[in-house]
VOMI-752693 format. One record per residue: x, y, z of N, C-alpha, C, CB in turn. Coordinates in steps of 0.1 Angstrom, whole numbers, padded with zeros to 4 digits, always signed. Glycine has a CB too. Layout:
BEGIN
XYZXYZXYZXYZ;...
// end
This chain:
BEGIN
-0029+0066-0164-0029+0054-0156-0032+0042-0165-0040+0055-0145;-0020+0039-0175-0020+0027-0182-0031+0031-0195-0026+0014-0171;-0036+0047-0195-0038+0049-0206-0033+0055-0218-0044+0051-0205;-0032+0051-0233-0023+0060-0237-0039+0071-0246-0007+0051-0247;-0048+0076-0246-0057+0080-0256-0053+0091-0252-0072+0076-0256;-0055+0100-0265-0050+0112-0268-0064+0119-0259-0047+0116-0287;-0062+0133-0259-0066+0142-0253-0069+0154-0257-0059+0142-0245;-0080+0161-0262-0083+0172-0263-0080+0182-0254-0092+0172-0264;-0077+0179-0240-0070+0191-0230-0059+0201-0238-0061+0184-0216;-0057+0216-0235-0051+0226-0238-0039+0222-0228-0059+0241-0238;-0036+0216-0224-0024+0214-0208-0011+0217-0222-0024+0190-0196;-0004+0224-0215+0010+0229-0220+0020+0217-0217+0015+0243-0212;+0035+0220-0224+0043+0205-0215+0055+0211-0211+0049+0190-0225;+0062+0208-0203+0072+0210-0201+0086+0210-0208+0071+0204-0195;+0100+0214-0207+0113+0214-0212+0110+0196-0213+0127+0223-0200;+0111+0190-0198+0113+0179-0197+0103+0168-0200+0117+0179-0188;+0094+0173-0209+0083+0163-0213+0071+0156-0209+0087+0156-0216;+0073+0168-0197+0058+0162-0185+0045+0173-0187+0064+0163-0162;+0037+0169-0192+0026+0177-0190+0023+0185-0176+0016+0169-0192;+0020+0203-0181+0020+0213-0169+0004+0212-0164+0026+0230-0175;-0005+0203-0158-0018+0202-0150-0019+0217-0147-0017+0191-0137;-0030+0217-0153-0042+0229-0150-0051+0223-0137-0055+0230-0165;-0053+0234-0128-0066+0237-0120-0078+0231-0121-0069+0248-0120;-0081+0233-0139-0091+0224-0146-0090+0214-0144-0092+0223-0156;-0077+0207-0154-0074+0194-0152-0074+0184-0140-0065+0195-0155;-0070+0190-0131-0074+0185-0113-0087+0182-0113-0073+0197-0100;-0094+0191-0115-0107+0192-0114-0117+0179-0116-0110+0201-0123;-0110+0179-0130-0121+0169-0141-0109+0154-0136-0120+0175-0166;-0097+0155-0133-0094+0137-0127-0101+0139-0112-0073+0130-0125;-0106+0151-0106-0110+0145-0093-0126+0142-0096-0108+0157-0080;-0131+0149-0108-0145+0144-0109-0146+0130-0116-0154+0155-0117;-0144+0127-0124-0136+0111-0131-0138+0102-0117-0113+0113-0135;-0126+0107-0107-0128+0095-0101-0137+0097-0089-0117+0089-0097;-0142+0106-0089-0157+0107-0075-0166+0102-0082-0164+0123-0067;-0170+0102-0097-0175+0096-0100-0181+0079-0104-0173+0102-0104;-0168+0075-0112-0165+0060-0109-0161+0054-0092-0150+0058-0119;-0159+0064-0081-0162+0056-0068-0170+0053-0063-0159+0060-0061;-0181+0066-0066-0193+0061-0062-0202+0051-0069-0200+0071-0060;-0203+0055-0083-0208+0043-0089-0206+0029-0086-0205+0042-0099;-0194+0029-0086-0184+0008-0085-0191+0009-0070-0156+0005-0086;-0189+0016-0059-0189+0013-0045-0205+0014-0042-0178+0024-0036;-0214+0020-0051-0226+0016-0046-0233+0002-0055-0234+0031-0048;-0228-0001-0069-0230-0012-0073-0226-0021-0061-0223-0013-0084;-0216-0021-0057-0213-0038-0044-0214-0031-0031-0191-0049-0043;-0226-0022-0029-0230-0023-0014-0239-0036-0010-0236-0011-0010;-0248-0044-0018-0246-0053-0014-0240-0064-0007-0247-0052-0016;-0228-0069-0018-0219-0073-0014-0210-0072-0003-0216-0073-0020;-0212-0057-0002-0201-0051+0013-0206-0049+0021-0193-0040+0014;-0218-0053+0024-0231-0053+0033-0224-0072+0038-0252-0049+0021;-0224-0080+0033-0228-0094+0037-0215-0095+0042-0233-0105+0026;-0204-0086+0038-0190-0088+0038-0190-0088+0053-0179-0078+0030;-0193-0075+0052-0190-0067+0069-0199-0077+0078-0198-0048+0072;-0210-0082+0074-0219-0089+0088-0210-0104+0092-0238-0095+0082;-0202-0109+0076-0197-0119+0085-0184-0118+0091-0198-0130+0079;-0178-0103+0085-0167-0100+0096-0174-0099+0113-0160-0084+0090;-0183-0094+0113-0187-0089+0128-0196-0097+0136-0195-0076+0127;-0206-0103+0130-0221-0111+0133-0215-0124+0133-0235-0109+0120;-0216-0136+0146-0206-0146+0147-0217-0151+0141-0199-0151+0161;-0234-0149+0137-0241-0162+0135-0236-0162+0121-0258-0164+0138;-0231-0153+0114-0228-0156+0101-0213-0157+0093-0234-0146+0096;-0206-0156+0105-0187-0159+0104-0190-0172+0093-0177-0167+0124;-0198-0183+0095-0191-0193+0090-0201-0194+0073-0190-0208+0102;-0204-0186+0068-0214-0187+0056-0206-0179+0046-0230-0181+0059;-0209-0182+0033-0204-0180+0020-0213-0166+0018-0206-0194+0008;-0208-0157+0009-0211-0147+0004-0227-0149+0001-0201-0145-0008;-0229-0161-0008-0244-0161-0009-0253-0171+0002-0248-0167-0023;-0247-0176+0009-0258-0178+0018-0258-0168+0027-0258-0189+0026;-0246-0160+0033-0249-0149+0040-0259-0142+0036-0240-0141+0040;-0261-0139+0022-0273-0129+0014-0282-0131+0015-0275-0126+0003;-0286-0148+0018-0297-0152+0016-0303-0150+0027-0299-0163+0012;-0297-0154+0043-0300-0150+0053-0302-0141+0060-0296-0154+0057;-0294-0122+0054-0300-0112+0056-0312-0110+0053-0294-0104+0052;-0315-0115+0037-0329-0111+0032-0338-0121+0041-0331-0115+0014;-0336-0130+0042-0347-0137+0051-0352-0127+0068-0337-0154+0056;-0340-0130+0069-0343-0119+0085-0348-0104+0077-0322-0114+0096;-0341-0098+0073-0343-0081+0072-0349-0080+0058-0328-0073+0073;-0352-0088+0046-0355-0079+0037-0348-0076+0028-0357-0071+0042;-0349-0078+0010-0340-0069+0005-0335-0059+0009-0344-0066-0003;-0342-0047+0016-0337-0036+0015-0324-0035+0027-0348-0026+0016;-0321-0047+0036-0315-0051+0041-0298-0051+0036-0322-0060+0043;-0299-0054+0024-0285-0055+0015-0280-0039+0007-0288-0069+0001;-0291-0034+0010-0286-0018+0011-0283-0006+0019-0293-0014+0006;-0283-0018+0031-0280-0006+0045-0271-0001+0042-0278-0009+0061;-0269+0014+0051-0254+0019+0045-0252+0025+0032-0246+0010+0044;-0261+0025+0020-0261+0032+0007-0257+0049+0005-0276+0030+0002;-0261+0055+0018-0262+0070+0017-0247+0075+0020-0274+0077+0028;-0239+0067+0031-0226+0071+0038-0216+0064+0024-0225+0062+0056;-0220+0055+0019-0209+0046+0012-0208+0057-0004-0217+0025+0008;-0224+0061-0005-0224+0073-0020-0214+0083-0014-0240+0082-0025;-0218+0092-0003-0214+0100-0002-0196+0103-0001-0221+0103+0006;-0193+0092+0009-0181+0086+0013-0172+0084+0001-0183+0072+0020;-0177+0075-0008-0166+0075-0014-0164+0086-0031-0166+0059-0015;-0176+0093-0030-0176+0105-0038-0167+0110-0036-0185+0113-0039;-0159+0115-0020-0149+0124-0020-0135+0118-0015-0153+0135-0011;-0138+0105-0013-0127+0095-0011-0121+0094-0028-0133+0078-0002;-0127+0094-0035-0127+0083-0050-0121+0098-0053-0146+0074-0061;-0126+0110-0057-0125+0124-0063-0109+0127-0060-0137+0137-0054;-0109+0124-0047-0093+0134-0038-0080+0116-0041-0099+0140-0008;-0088+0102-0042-0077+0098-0046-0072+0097-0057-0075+0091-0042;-0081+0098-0071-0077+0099-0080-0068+0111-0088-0086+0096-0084;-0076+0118-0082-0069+0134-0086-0054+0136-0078-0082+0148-0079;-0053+0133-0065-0043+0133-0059-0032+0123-0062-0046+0132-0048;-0032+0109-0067-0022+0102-0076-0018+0109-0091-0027+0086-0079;-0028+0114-0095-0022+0119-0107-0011+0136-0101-0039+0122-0121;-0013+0139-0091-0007+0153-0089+0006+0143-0081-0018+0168-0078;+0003+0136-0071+0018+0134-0068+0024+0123-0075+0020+0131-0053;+0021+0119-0083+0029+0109-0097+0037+0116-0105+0019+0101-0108;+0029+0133-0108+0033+0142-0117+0047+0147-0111+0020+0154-0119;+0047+0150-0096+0054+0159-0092+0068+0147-0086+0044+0170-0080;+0066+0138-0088+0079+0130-0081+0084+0128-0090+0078+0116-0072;+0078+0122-0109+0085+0125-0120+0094+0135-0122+0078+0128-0128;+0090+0148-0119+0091+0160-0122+0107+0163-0110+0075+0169-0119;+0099+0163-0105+0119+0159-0088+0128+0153-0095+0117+0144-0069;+0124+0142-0103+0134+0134-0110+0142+0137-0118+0130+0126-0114;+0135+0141-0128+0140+0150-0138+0132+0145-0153+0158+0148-0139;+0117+0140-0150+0111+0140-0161+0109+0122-0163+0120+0149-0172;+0102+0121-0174+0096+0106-0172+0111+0093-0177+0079+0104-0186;+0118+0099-0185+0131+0091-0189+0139+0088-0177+0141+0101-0199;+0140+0097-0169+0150+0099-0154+0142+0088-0143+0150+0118-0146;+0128+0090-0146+0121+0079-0133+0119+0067-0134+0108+0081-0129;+0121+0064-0148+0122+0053-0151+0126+0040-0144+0127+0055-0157;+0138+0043-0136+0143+0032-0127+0136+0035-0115+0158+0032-0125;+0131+0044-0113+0125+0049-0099+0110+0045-0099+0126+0067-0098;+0106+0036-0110+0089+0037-0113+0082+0033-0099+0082+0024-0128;+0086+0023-0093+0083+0012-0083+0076+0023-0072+0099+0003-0078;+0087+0030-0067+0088+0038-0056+0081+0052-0056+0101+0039-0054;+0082+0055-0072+0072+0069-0074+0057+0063-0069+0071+0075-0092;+0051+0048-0079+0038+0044-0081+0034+0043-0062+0037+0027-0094;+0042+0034-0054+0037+0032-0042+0039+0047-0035+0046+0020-0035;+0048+0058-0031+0044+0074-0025+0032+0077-0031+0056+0087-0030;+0030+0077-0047+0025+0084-0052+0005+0082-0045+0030+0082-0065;+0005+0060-0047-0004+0063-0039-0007+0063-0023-0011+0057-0044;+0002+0059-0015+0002+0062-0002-0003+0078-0001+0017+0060+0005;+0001+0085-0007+0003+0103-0004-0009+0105-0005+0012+0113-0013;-0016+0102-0021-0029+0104-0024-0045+0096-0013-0027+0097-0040;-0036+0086-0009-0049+0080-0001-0048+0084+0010-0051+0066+0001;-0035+0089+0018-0036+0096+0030-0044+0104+0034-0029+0101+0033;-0048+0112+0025-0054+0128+0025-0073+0123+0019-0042+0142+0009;-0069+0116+0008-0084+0111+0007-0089+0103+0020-0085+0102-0006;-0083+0099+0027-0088+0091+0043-0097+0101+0051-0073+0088+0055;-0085+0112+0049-0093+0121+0062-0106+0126+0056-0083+0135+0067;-0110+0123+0045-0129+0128+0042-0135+0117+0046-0135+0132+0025;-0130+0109+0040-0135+0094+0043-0140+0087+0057-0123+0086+0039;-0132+0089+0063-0135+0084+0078-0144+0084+0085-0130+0087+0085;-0146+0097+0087-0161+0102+0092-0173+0088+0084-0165+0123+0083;-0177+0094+0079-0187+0087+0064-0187+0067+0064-0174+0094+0044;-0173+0068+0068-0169+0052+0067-0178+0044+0079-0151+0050+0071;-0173+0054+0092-0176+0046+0106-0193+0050+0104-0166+0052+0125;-0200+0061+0102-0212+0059+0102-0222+0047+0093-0215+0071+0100;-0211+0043+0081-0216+0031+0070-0218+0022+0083-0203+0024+0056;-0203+0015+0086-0204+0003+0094-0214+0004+0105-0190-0001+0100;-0214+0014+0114-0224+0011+0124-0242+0010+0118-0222+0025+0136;-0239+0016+0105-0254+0012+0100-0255-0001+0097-0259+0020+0088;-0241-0009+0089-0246-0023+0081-0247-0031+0099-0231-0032+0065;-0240-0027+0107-0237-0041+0120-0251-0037+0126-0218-0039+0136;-0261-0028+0126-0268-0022+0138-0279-0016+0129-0258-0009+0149;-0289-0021+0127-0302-0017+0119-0308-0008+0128-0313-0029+0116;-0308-0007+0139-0314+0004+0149-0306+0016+0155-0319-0003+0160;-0294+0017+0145-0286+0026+0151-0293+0043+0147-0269+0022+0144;-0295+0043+0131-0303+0055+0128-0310+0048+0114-0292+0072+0127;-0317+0059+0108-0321+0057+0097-0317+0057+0083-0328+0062+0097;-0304+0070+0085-0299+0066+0074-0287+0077+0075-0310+0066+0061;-0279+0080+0063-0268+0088+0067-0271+0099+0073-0261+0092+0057;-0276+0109+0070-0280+0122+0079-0279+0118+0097-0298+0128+0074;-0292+0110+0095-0293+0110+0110-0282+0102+0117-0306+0104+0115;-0277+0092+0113-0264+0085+0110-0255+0089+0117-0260+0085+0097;-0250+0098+0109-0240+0107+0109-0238+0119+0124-0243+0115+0096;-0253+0124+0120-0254+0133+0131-0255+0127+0147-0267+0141+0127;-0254+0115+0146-0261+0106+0162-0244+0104+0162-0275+0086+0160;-0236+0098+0156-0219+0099+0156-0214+0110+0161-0212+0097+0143;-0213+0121+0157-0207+0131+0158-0216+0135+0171-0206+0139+0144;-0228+0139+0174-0234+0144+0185-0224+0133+0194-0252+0143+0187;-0227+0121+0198-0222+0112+0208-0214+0114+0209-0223+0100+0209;-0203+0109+0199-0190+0106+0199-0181+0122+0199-0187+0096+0186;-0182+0123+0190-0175+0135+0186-0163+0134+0177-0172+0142+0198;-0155+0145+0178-0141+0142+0168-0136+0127+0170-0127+0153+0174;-0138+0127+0181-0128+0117+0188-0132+0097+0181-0132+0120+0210;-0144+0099+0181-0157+0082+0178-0150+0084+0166-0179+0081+0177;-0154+0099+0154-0157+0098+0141-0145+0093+0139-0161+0110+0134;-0133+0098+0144-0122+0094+0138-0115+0085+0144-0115+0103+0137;-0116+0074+0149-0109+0064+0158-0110+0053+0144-0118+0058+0175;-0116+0050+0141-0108+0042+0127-0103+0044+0117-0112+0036+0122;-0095+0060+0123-0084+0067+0110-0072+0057+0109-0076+0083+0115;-0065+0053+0118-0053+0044+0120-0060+0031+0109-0050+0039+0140;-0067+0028+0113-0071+0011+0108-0073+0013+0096-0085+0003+0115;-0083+0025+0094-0084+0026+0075-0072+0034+0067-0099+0038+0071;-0063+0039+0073-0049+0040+0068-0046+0027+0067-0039+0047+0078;-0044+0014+0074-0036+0007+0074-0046+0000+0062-0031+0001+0087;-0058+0001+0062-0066-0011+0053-0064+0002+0036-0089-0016+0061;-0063+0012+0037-0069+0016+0027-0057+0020+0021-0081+0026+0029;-0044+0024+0029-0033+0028+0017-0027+0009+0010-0014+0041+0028;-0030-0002+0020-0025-0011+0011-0035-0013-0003-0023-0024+0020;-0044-0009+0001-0055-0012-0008-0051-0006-0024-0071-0004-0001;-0049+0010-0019-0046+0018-0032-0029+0016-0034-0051+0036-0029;-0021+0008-0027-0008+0005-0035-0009-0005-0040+0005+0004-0029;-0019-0020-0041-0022-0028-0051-0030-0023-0065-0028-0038-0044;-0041-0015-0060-0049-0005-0072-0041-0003-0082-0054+0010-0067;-0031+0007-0079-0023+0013-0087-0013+0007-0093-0019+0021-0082;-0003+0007-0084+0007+0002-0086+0009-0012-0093+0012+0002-0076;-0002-0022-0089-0001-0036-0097-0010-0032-0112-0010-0051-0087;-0020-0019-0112-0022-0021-0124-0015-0014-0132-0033-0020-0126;-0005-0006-0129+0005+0004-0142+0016-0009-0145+0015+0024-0133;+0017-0016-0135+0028-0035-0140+0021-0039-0149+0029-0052-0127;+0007-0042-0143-0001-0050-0156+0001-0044-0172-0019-0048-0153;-0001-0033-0171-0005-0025-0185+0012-0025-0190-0013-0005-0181;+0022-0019-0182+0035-0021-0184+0042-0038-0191+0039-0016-0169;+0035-0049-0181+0040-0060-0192+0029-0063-0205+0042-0076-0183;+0019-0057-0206+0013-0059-0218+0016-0051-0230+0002-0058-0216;+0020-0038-0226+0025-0033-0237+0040-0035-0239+0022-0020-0238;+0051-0037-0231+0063-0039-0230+0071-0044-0246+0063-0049-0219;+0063-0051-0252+0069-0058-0267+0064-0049-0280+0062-0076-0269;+0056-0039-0274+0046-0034-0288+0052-0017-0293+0025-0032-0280;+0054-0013-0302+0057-0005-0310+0049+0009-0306+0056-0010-0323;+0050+0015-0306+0045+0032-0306+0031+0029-0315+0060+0047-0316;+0035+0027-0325+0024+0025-0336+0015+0014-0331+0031+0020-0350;+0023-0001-0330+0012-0011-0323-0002+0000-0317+0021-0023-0307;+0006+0001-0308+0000+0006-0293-0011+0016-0297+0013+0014-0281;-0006+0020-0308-0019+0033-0315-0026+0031-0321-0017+0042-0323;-0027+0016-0330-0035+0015-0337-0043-0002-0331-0029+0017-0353;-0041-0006-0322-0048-0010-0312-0063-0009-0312-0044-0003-0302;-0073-0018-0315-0086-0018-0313-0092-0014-0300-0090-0028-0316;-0102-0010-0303-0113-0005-0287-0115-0018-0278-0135+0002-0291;-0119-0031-0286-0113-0047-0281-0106-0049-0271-0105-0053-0290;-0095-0047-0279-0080-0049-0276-0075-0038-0265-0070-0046-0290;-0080-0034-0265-0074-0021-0249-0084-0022-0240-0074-0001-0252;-0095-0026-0241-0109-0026-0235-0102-0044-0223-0126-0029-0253;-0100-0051-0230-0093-0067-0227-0083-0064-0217-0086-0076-0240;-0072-0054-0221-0059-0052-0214-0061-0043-0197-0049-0043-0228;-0075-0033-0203-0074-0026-0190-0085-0035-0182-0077-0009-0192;-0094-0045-0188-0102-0049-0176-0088-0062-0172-0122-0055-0182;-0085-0069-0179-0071-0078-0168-0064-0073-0160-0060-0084-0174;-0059-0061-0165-0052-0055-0156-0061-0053-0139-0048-0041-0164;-0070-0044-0145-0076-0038-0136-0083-0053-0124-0087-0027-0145;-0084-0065-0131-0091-0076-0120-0077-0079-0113-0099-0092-0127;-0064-0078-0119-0056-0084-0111-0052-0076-0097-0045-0086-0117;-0056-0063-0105-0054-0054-0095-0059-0052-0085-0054-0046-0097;-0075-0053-0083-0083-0060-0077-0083-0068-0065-0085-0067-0083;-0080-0082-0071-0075-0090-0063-0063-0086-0053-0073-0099-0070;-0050-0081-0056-0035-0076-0051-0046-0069-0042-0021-0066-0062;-0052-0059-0042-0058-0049-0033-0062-0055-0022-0069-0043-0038;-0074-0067-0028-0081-0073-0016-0074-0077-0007-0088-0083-0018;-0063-0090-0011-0054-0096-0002-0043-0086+0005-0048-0106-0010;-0041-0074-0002-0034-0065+0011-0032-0057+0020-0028-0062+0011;-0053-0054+0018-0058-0049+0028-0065-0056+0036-0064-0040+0024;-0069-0072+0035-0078-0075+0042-0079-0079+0057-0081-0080+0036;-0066-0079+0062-0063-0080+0073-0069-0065+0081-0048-0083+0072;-0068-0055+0074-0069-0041+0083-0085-0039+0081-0057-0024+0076;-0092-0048+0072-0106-0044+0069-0110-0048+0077-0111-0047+0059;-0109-0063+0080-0112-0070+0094-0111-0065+0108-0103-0081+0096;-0100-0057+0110-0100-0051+0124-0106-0034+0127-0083-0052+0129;-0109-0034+0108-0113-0018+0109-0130-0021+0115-0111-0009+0091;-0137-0027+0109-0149-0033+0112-0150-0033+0128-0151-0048+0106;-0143-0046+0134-0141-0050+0145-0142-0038+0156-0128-0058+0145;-0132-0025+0153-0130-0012+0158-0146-0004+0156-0116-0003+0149;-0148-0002+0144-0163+0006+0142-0170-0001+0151-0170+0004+0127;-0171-0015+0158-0182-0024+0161-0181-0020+0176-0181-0042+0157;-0169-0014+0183-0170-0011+0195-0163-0026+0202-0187-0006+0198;-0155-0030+0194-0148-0045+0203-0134-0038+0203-0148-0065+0194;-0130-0048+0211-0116-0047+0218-0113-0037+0229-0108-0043+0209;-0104-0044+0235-0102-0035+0250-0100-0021+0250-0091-0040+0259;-0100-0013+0257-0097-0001+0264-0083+0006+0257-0097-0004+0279;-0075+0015+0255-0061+0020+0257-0062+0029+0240-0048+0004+0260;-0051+0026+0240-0042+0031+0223-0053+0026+0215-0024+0022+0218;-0051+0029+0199-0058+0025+0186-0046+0013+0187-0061+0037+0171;-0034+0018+0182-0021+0005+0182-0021-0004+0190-0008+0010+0186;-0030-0002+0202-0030-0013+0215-0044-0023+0209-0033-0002+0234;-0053-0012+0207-0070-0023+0202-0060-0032+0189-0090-0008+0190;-0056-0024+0182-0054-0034+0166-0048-0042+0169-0046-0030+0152;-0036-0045+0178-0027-0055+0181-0034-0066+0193-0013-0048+0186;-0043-0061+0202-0051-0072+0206-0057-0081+0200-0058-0069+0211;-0067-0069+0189-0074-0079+0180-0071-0088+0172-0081-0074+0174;-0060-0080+0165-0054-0093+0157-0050-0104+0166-0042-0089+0150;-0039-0103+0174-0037-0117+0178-0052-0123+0185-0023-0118+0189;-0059-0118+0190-0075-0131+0192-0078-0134+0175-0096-0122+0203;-0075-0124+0170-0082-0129+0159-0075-0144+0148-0082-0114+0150;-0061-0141+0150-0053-0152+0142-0057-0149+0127-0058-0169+0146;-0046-0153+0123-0044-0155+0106-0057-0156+0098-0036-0169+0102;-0065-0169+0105-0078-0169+0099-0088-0163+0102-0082-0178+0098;-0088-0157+0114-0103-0149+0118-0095-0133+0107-0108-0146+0144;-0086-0128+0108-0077-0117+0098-0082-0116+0086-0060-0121+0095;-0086-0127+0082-0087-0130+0063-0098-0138+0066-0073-0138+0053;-0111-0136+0070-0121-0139+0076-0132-0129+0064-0120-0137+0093;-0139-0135+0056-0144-0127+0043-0135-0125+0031-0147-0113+0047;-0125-0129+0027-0122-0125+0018-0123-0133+0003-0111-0123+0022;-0126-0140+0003-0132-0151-0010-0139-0136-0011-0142-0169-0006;-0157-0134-0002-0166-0126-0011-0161-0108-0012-0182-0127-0005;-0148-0107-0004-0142-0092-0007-0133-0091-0021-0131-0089+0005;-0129-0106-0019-0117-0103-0034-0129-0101-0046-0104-0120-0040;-0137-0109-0047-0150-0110-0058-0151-0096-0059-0167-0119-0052;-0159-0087-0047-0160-0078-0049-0150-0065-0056-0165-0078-0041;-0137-0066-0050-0122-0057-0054-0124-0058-0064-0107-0060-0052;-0124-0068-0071-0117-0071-0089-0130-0067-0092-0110-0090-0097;-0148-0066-0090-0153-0058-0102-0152-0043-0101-0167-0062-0104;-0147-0041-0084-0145-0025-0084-0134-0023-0093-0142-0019-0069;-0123-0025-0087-0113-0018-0092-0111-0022-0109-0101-0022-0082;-0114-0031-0114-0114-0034-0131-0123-0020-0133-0124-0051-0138;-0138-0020-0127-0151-0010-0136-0144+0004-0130-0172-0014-0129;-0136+0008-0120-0132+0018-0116-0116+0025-0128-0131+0015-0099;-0111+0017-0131-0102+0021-0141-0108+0024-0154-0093+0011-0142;-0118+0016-0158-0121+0014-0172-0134+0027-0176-0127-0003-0175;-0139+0030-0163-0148+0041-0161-0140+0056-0163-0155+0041-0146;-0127+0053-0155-0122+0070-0150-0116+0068-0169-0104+0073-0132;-0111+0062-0175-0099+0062-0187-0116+0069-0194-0088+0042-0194;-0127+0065-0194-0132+0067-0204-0141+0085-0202-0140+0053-0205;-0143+0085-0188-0147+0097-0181-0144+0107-0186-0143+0097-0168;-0125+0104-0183-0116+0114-0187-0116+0120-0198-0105+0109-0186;-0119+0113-0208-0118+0114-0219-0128+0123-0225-0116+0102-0224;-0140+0118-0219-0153+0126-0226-0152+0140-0223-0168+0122-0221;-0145+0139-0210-0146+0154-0205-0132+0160-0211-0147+0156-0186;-0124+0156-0221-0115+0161-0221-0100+0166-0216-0118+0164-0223;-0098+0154-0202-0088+0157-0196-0073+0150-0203-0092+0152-0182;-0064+0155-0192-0051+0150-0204-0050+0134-0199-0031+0161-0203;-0044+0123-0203-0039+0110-0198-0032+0112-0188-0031+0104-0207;-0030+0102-0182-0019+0103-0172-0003+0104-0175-0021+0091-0163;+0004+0102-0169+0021+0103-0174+0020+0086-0171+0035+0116-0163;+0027+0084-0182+0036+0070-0185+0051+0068-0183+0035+0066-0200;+0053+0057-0172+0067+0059-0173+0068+0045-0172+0075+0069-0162;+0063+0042-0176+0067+0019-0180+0082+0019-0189+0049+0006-0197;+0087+0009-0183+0099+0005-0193+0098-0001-0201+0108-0002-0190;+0103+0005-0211+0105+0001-0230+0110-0015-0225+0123+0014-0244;+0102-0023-0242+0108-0037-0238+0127-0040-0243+0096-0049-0246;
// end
C-alpha cells in the first residue's frame, strides 16, 4: 500500500510475479491493521465524541469543534470526551484487522484474475475501489454491533456504563434486529470512506513516485518517504471525510432512534431530505481534521508495523511515468 520496503517474509512468488500470501502473512496485515485502528480511532475519540453530539444534540448543531469541547467538559467533565472508548477500541480492533488484511487479499486476487501486476495495470482504478468495497463489506459486519452501542453511549450518558453493559442492554432490548439496523447506513458511510482511504492514497504515492527510477525510489531517505506517505495519507483523509460524510450524518441520526417508522432505505431517504445538503455535511470541518490524522497515522503505522513483524509489502501496480 504505496510501500515499496523490502521484507523479511519467506512468501514464495508466483510464474506471474505476484507474491503467494501465507496464512501468516494474513495474519500479521490483519494484526498491523487492528492495531493502527485502534490506536488512530482511540487517539480522536475525543474528537468523535464532539463530532457526533453536534451531529445529534441541536444545542450544539451550531458550535465549532472546540467550543463544542469546551461545552461537553463544562456540562460533563473531561471524562465526558471519552464516552464510548471501550466500543470504539474494541470496534475498530476488528473492523481495522479484517479491513486491512482483506484489501491486501482481494487486491492480490483481482491482480492475479488479471493476469499479474503488468496486465492490471490499466485496470488499477477498478481493482483499488472492489478491492476496498469487498474488504469493508465484511469488516462492517463485526463492526456494527460495537458501532451502534459507541453512539448510543456518546448521544445518551445514562444509557449504560460502558461497553459490556452497553452492549449487553442493546442486544438484550433490541436484539439482532437494533444491533444491526445501521448496517445499510454504515455500508453507505464506511465503504465510501475506505474507497477514498485507499484508493486516493495508492494515486497519491503513484504521482509521487511516477518520475523516479527503481534506484531513486531505493535509495530514498526515511525523510523522504516518511513526507510522501504522511501527504498522501492527509489527502486521503480528507477524500474519505467528504465521501462519507453524508452517510455519517444519517448513520448517527439512525443510532439516535430519529426518523419515521418503515424500511432502513425509507428512514435514510426521509432524513436526508429534512436534513438538506447542509444539515448532510453538518460536522465536517471537525470530521475532516479528524480523517486526515487518522488515516495519514493509520498508513504510516501499518507500513511500519508490517515491517517489524516481517510481513511482505503490498503489490504495486502504479503506472510507470
Amino acid at each position: 500500500m504505496g510501500s515499496n520496503q523490502k521484507s523479511t517474509s519467506s512468501s514464495s512468488t508466483s510464474s506471474s510475479g505476484l507474491p503467494q500470501f501465507t496464512p501468516k502473512d494474513y495474519s500479521k496485515f490483519f494484526t498491523a491493521g487492528a492495531l493502527v485502528a485502534t490506536l488512530t480511532h482511540a487517539a480522536v475519540t475525543p474528537i468523535d465524541v464532539v463530532k457526533t453530539r453536534i451531529q445529534i444534540d441541536p444545542e450544539l448543531a451550531r458550535h465549532s469543534l472546540l467550543s463544542g469541547g469546551r461545552k461537553i467538559v463544562a456540562s460533563e467533565g473531561p471524562t465526558g470526551l471519552l464516552t464510548g472508548f471501550g466500543p470504539t477500541a474494541v470496534g475498530y480492533f476488528v473492523q481495522g484487522g479484517a479491513k486491512f488484511a482483506g484489501y491486501e487479499f482481494w487486491k492480490k486476487n483481482f491482480v492475479e484474475a488479471i493476469g499479474g501486476p503488468d496486465s492490471a495495470v490499466p485496470y488499477r482504478m477498478p481493482i483499488y475501489l472492489l478491492s476496498a468495497s469487498a474488504a469493508e463489506f465484511f469488516a462492517d459486519i463485526l463492526l456494527t454491533p460495537l458501532e451502534a452501542t459507541r453512539i448510543r453511549l456518546v448521544s445518551d450518558r445514562k444509557y449504560a456504563t460502558g461497553l459490556v453493559t452497553g452492549f449487553t442492554r442493546l442486544a438484550t432490548e433490541g436484539g439482532i434486529r437494533e444491533m444491526y439496523a445501521g448496517f445499510l447506513p454504515i455500508l453507505c458511510k464506511q465503504i465510501p470512506f475506505a474507497i477514498g482511504q485507499f484508493t486516493v492514497n495508492e494515486l497519491c504515492h503513484e504521482l509521487a513516485y511516477r518520475n523516479m527510477s527503481d534506484e531513486q525510489r531505493r535509495n530514498l531517505s526515511p525523510f523522504s518517504k516518511g513526507v510522501i506517505n504522511l501527504g498522501s495519507g492527509l489527502t486521503a483523509g480528507a477524500a474519505a471525510a467528504f465521501l462519507s460524510q453524508p452517510a455519517d450524518t444519517l448513520l448517527s441520526q439512525i443510532n439516535k432512534g430519529h426518523g419515521p417508522q418503515g424500511s432502513m432505505m425509507y428512514r435514510l431517504t426521509t432524513l436526508a431530505r429534512q436534513a438538506g445538503v447542509r444539515g448532510l455535511f453538518s460536522g465536517l470541518g471537525p470530521r475532516t481534521v479528524m480523517t486526515m490524522g487518522l488515516v495519514s497515522g493509520q498508513f504510516l503505522l501499518y507500513d511500519t508495523i508490517k515491517h517489524a513483524m516481517g510481513a511482505p509489502p503490498g503489490i504495486e501496480i502504479h503506472k510507470e511515468g
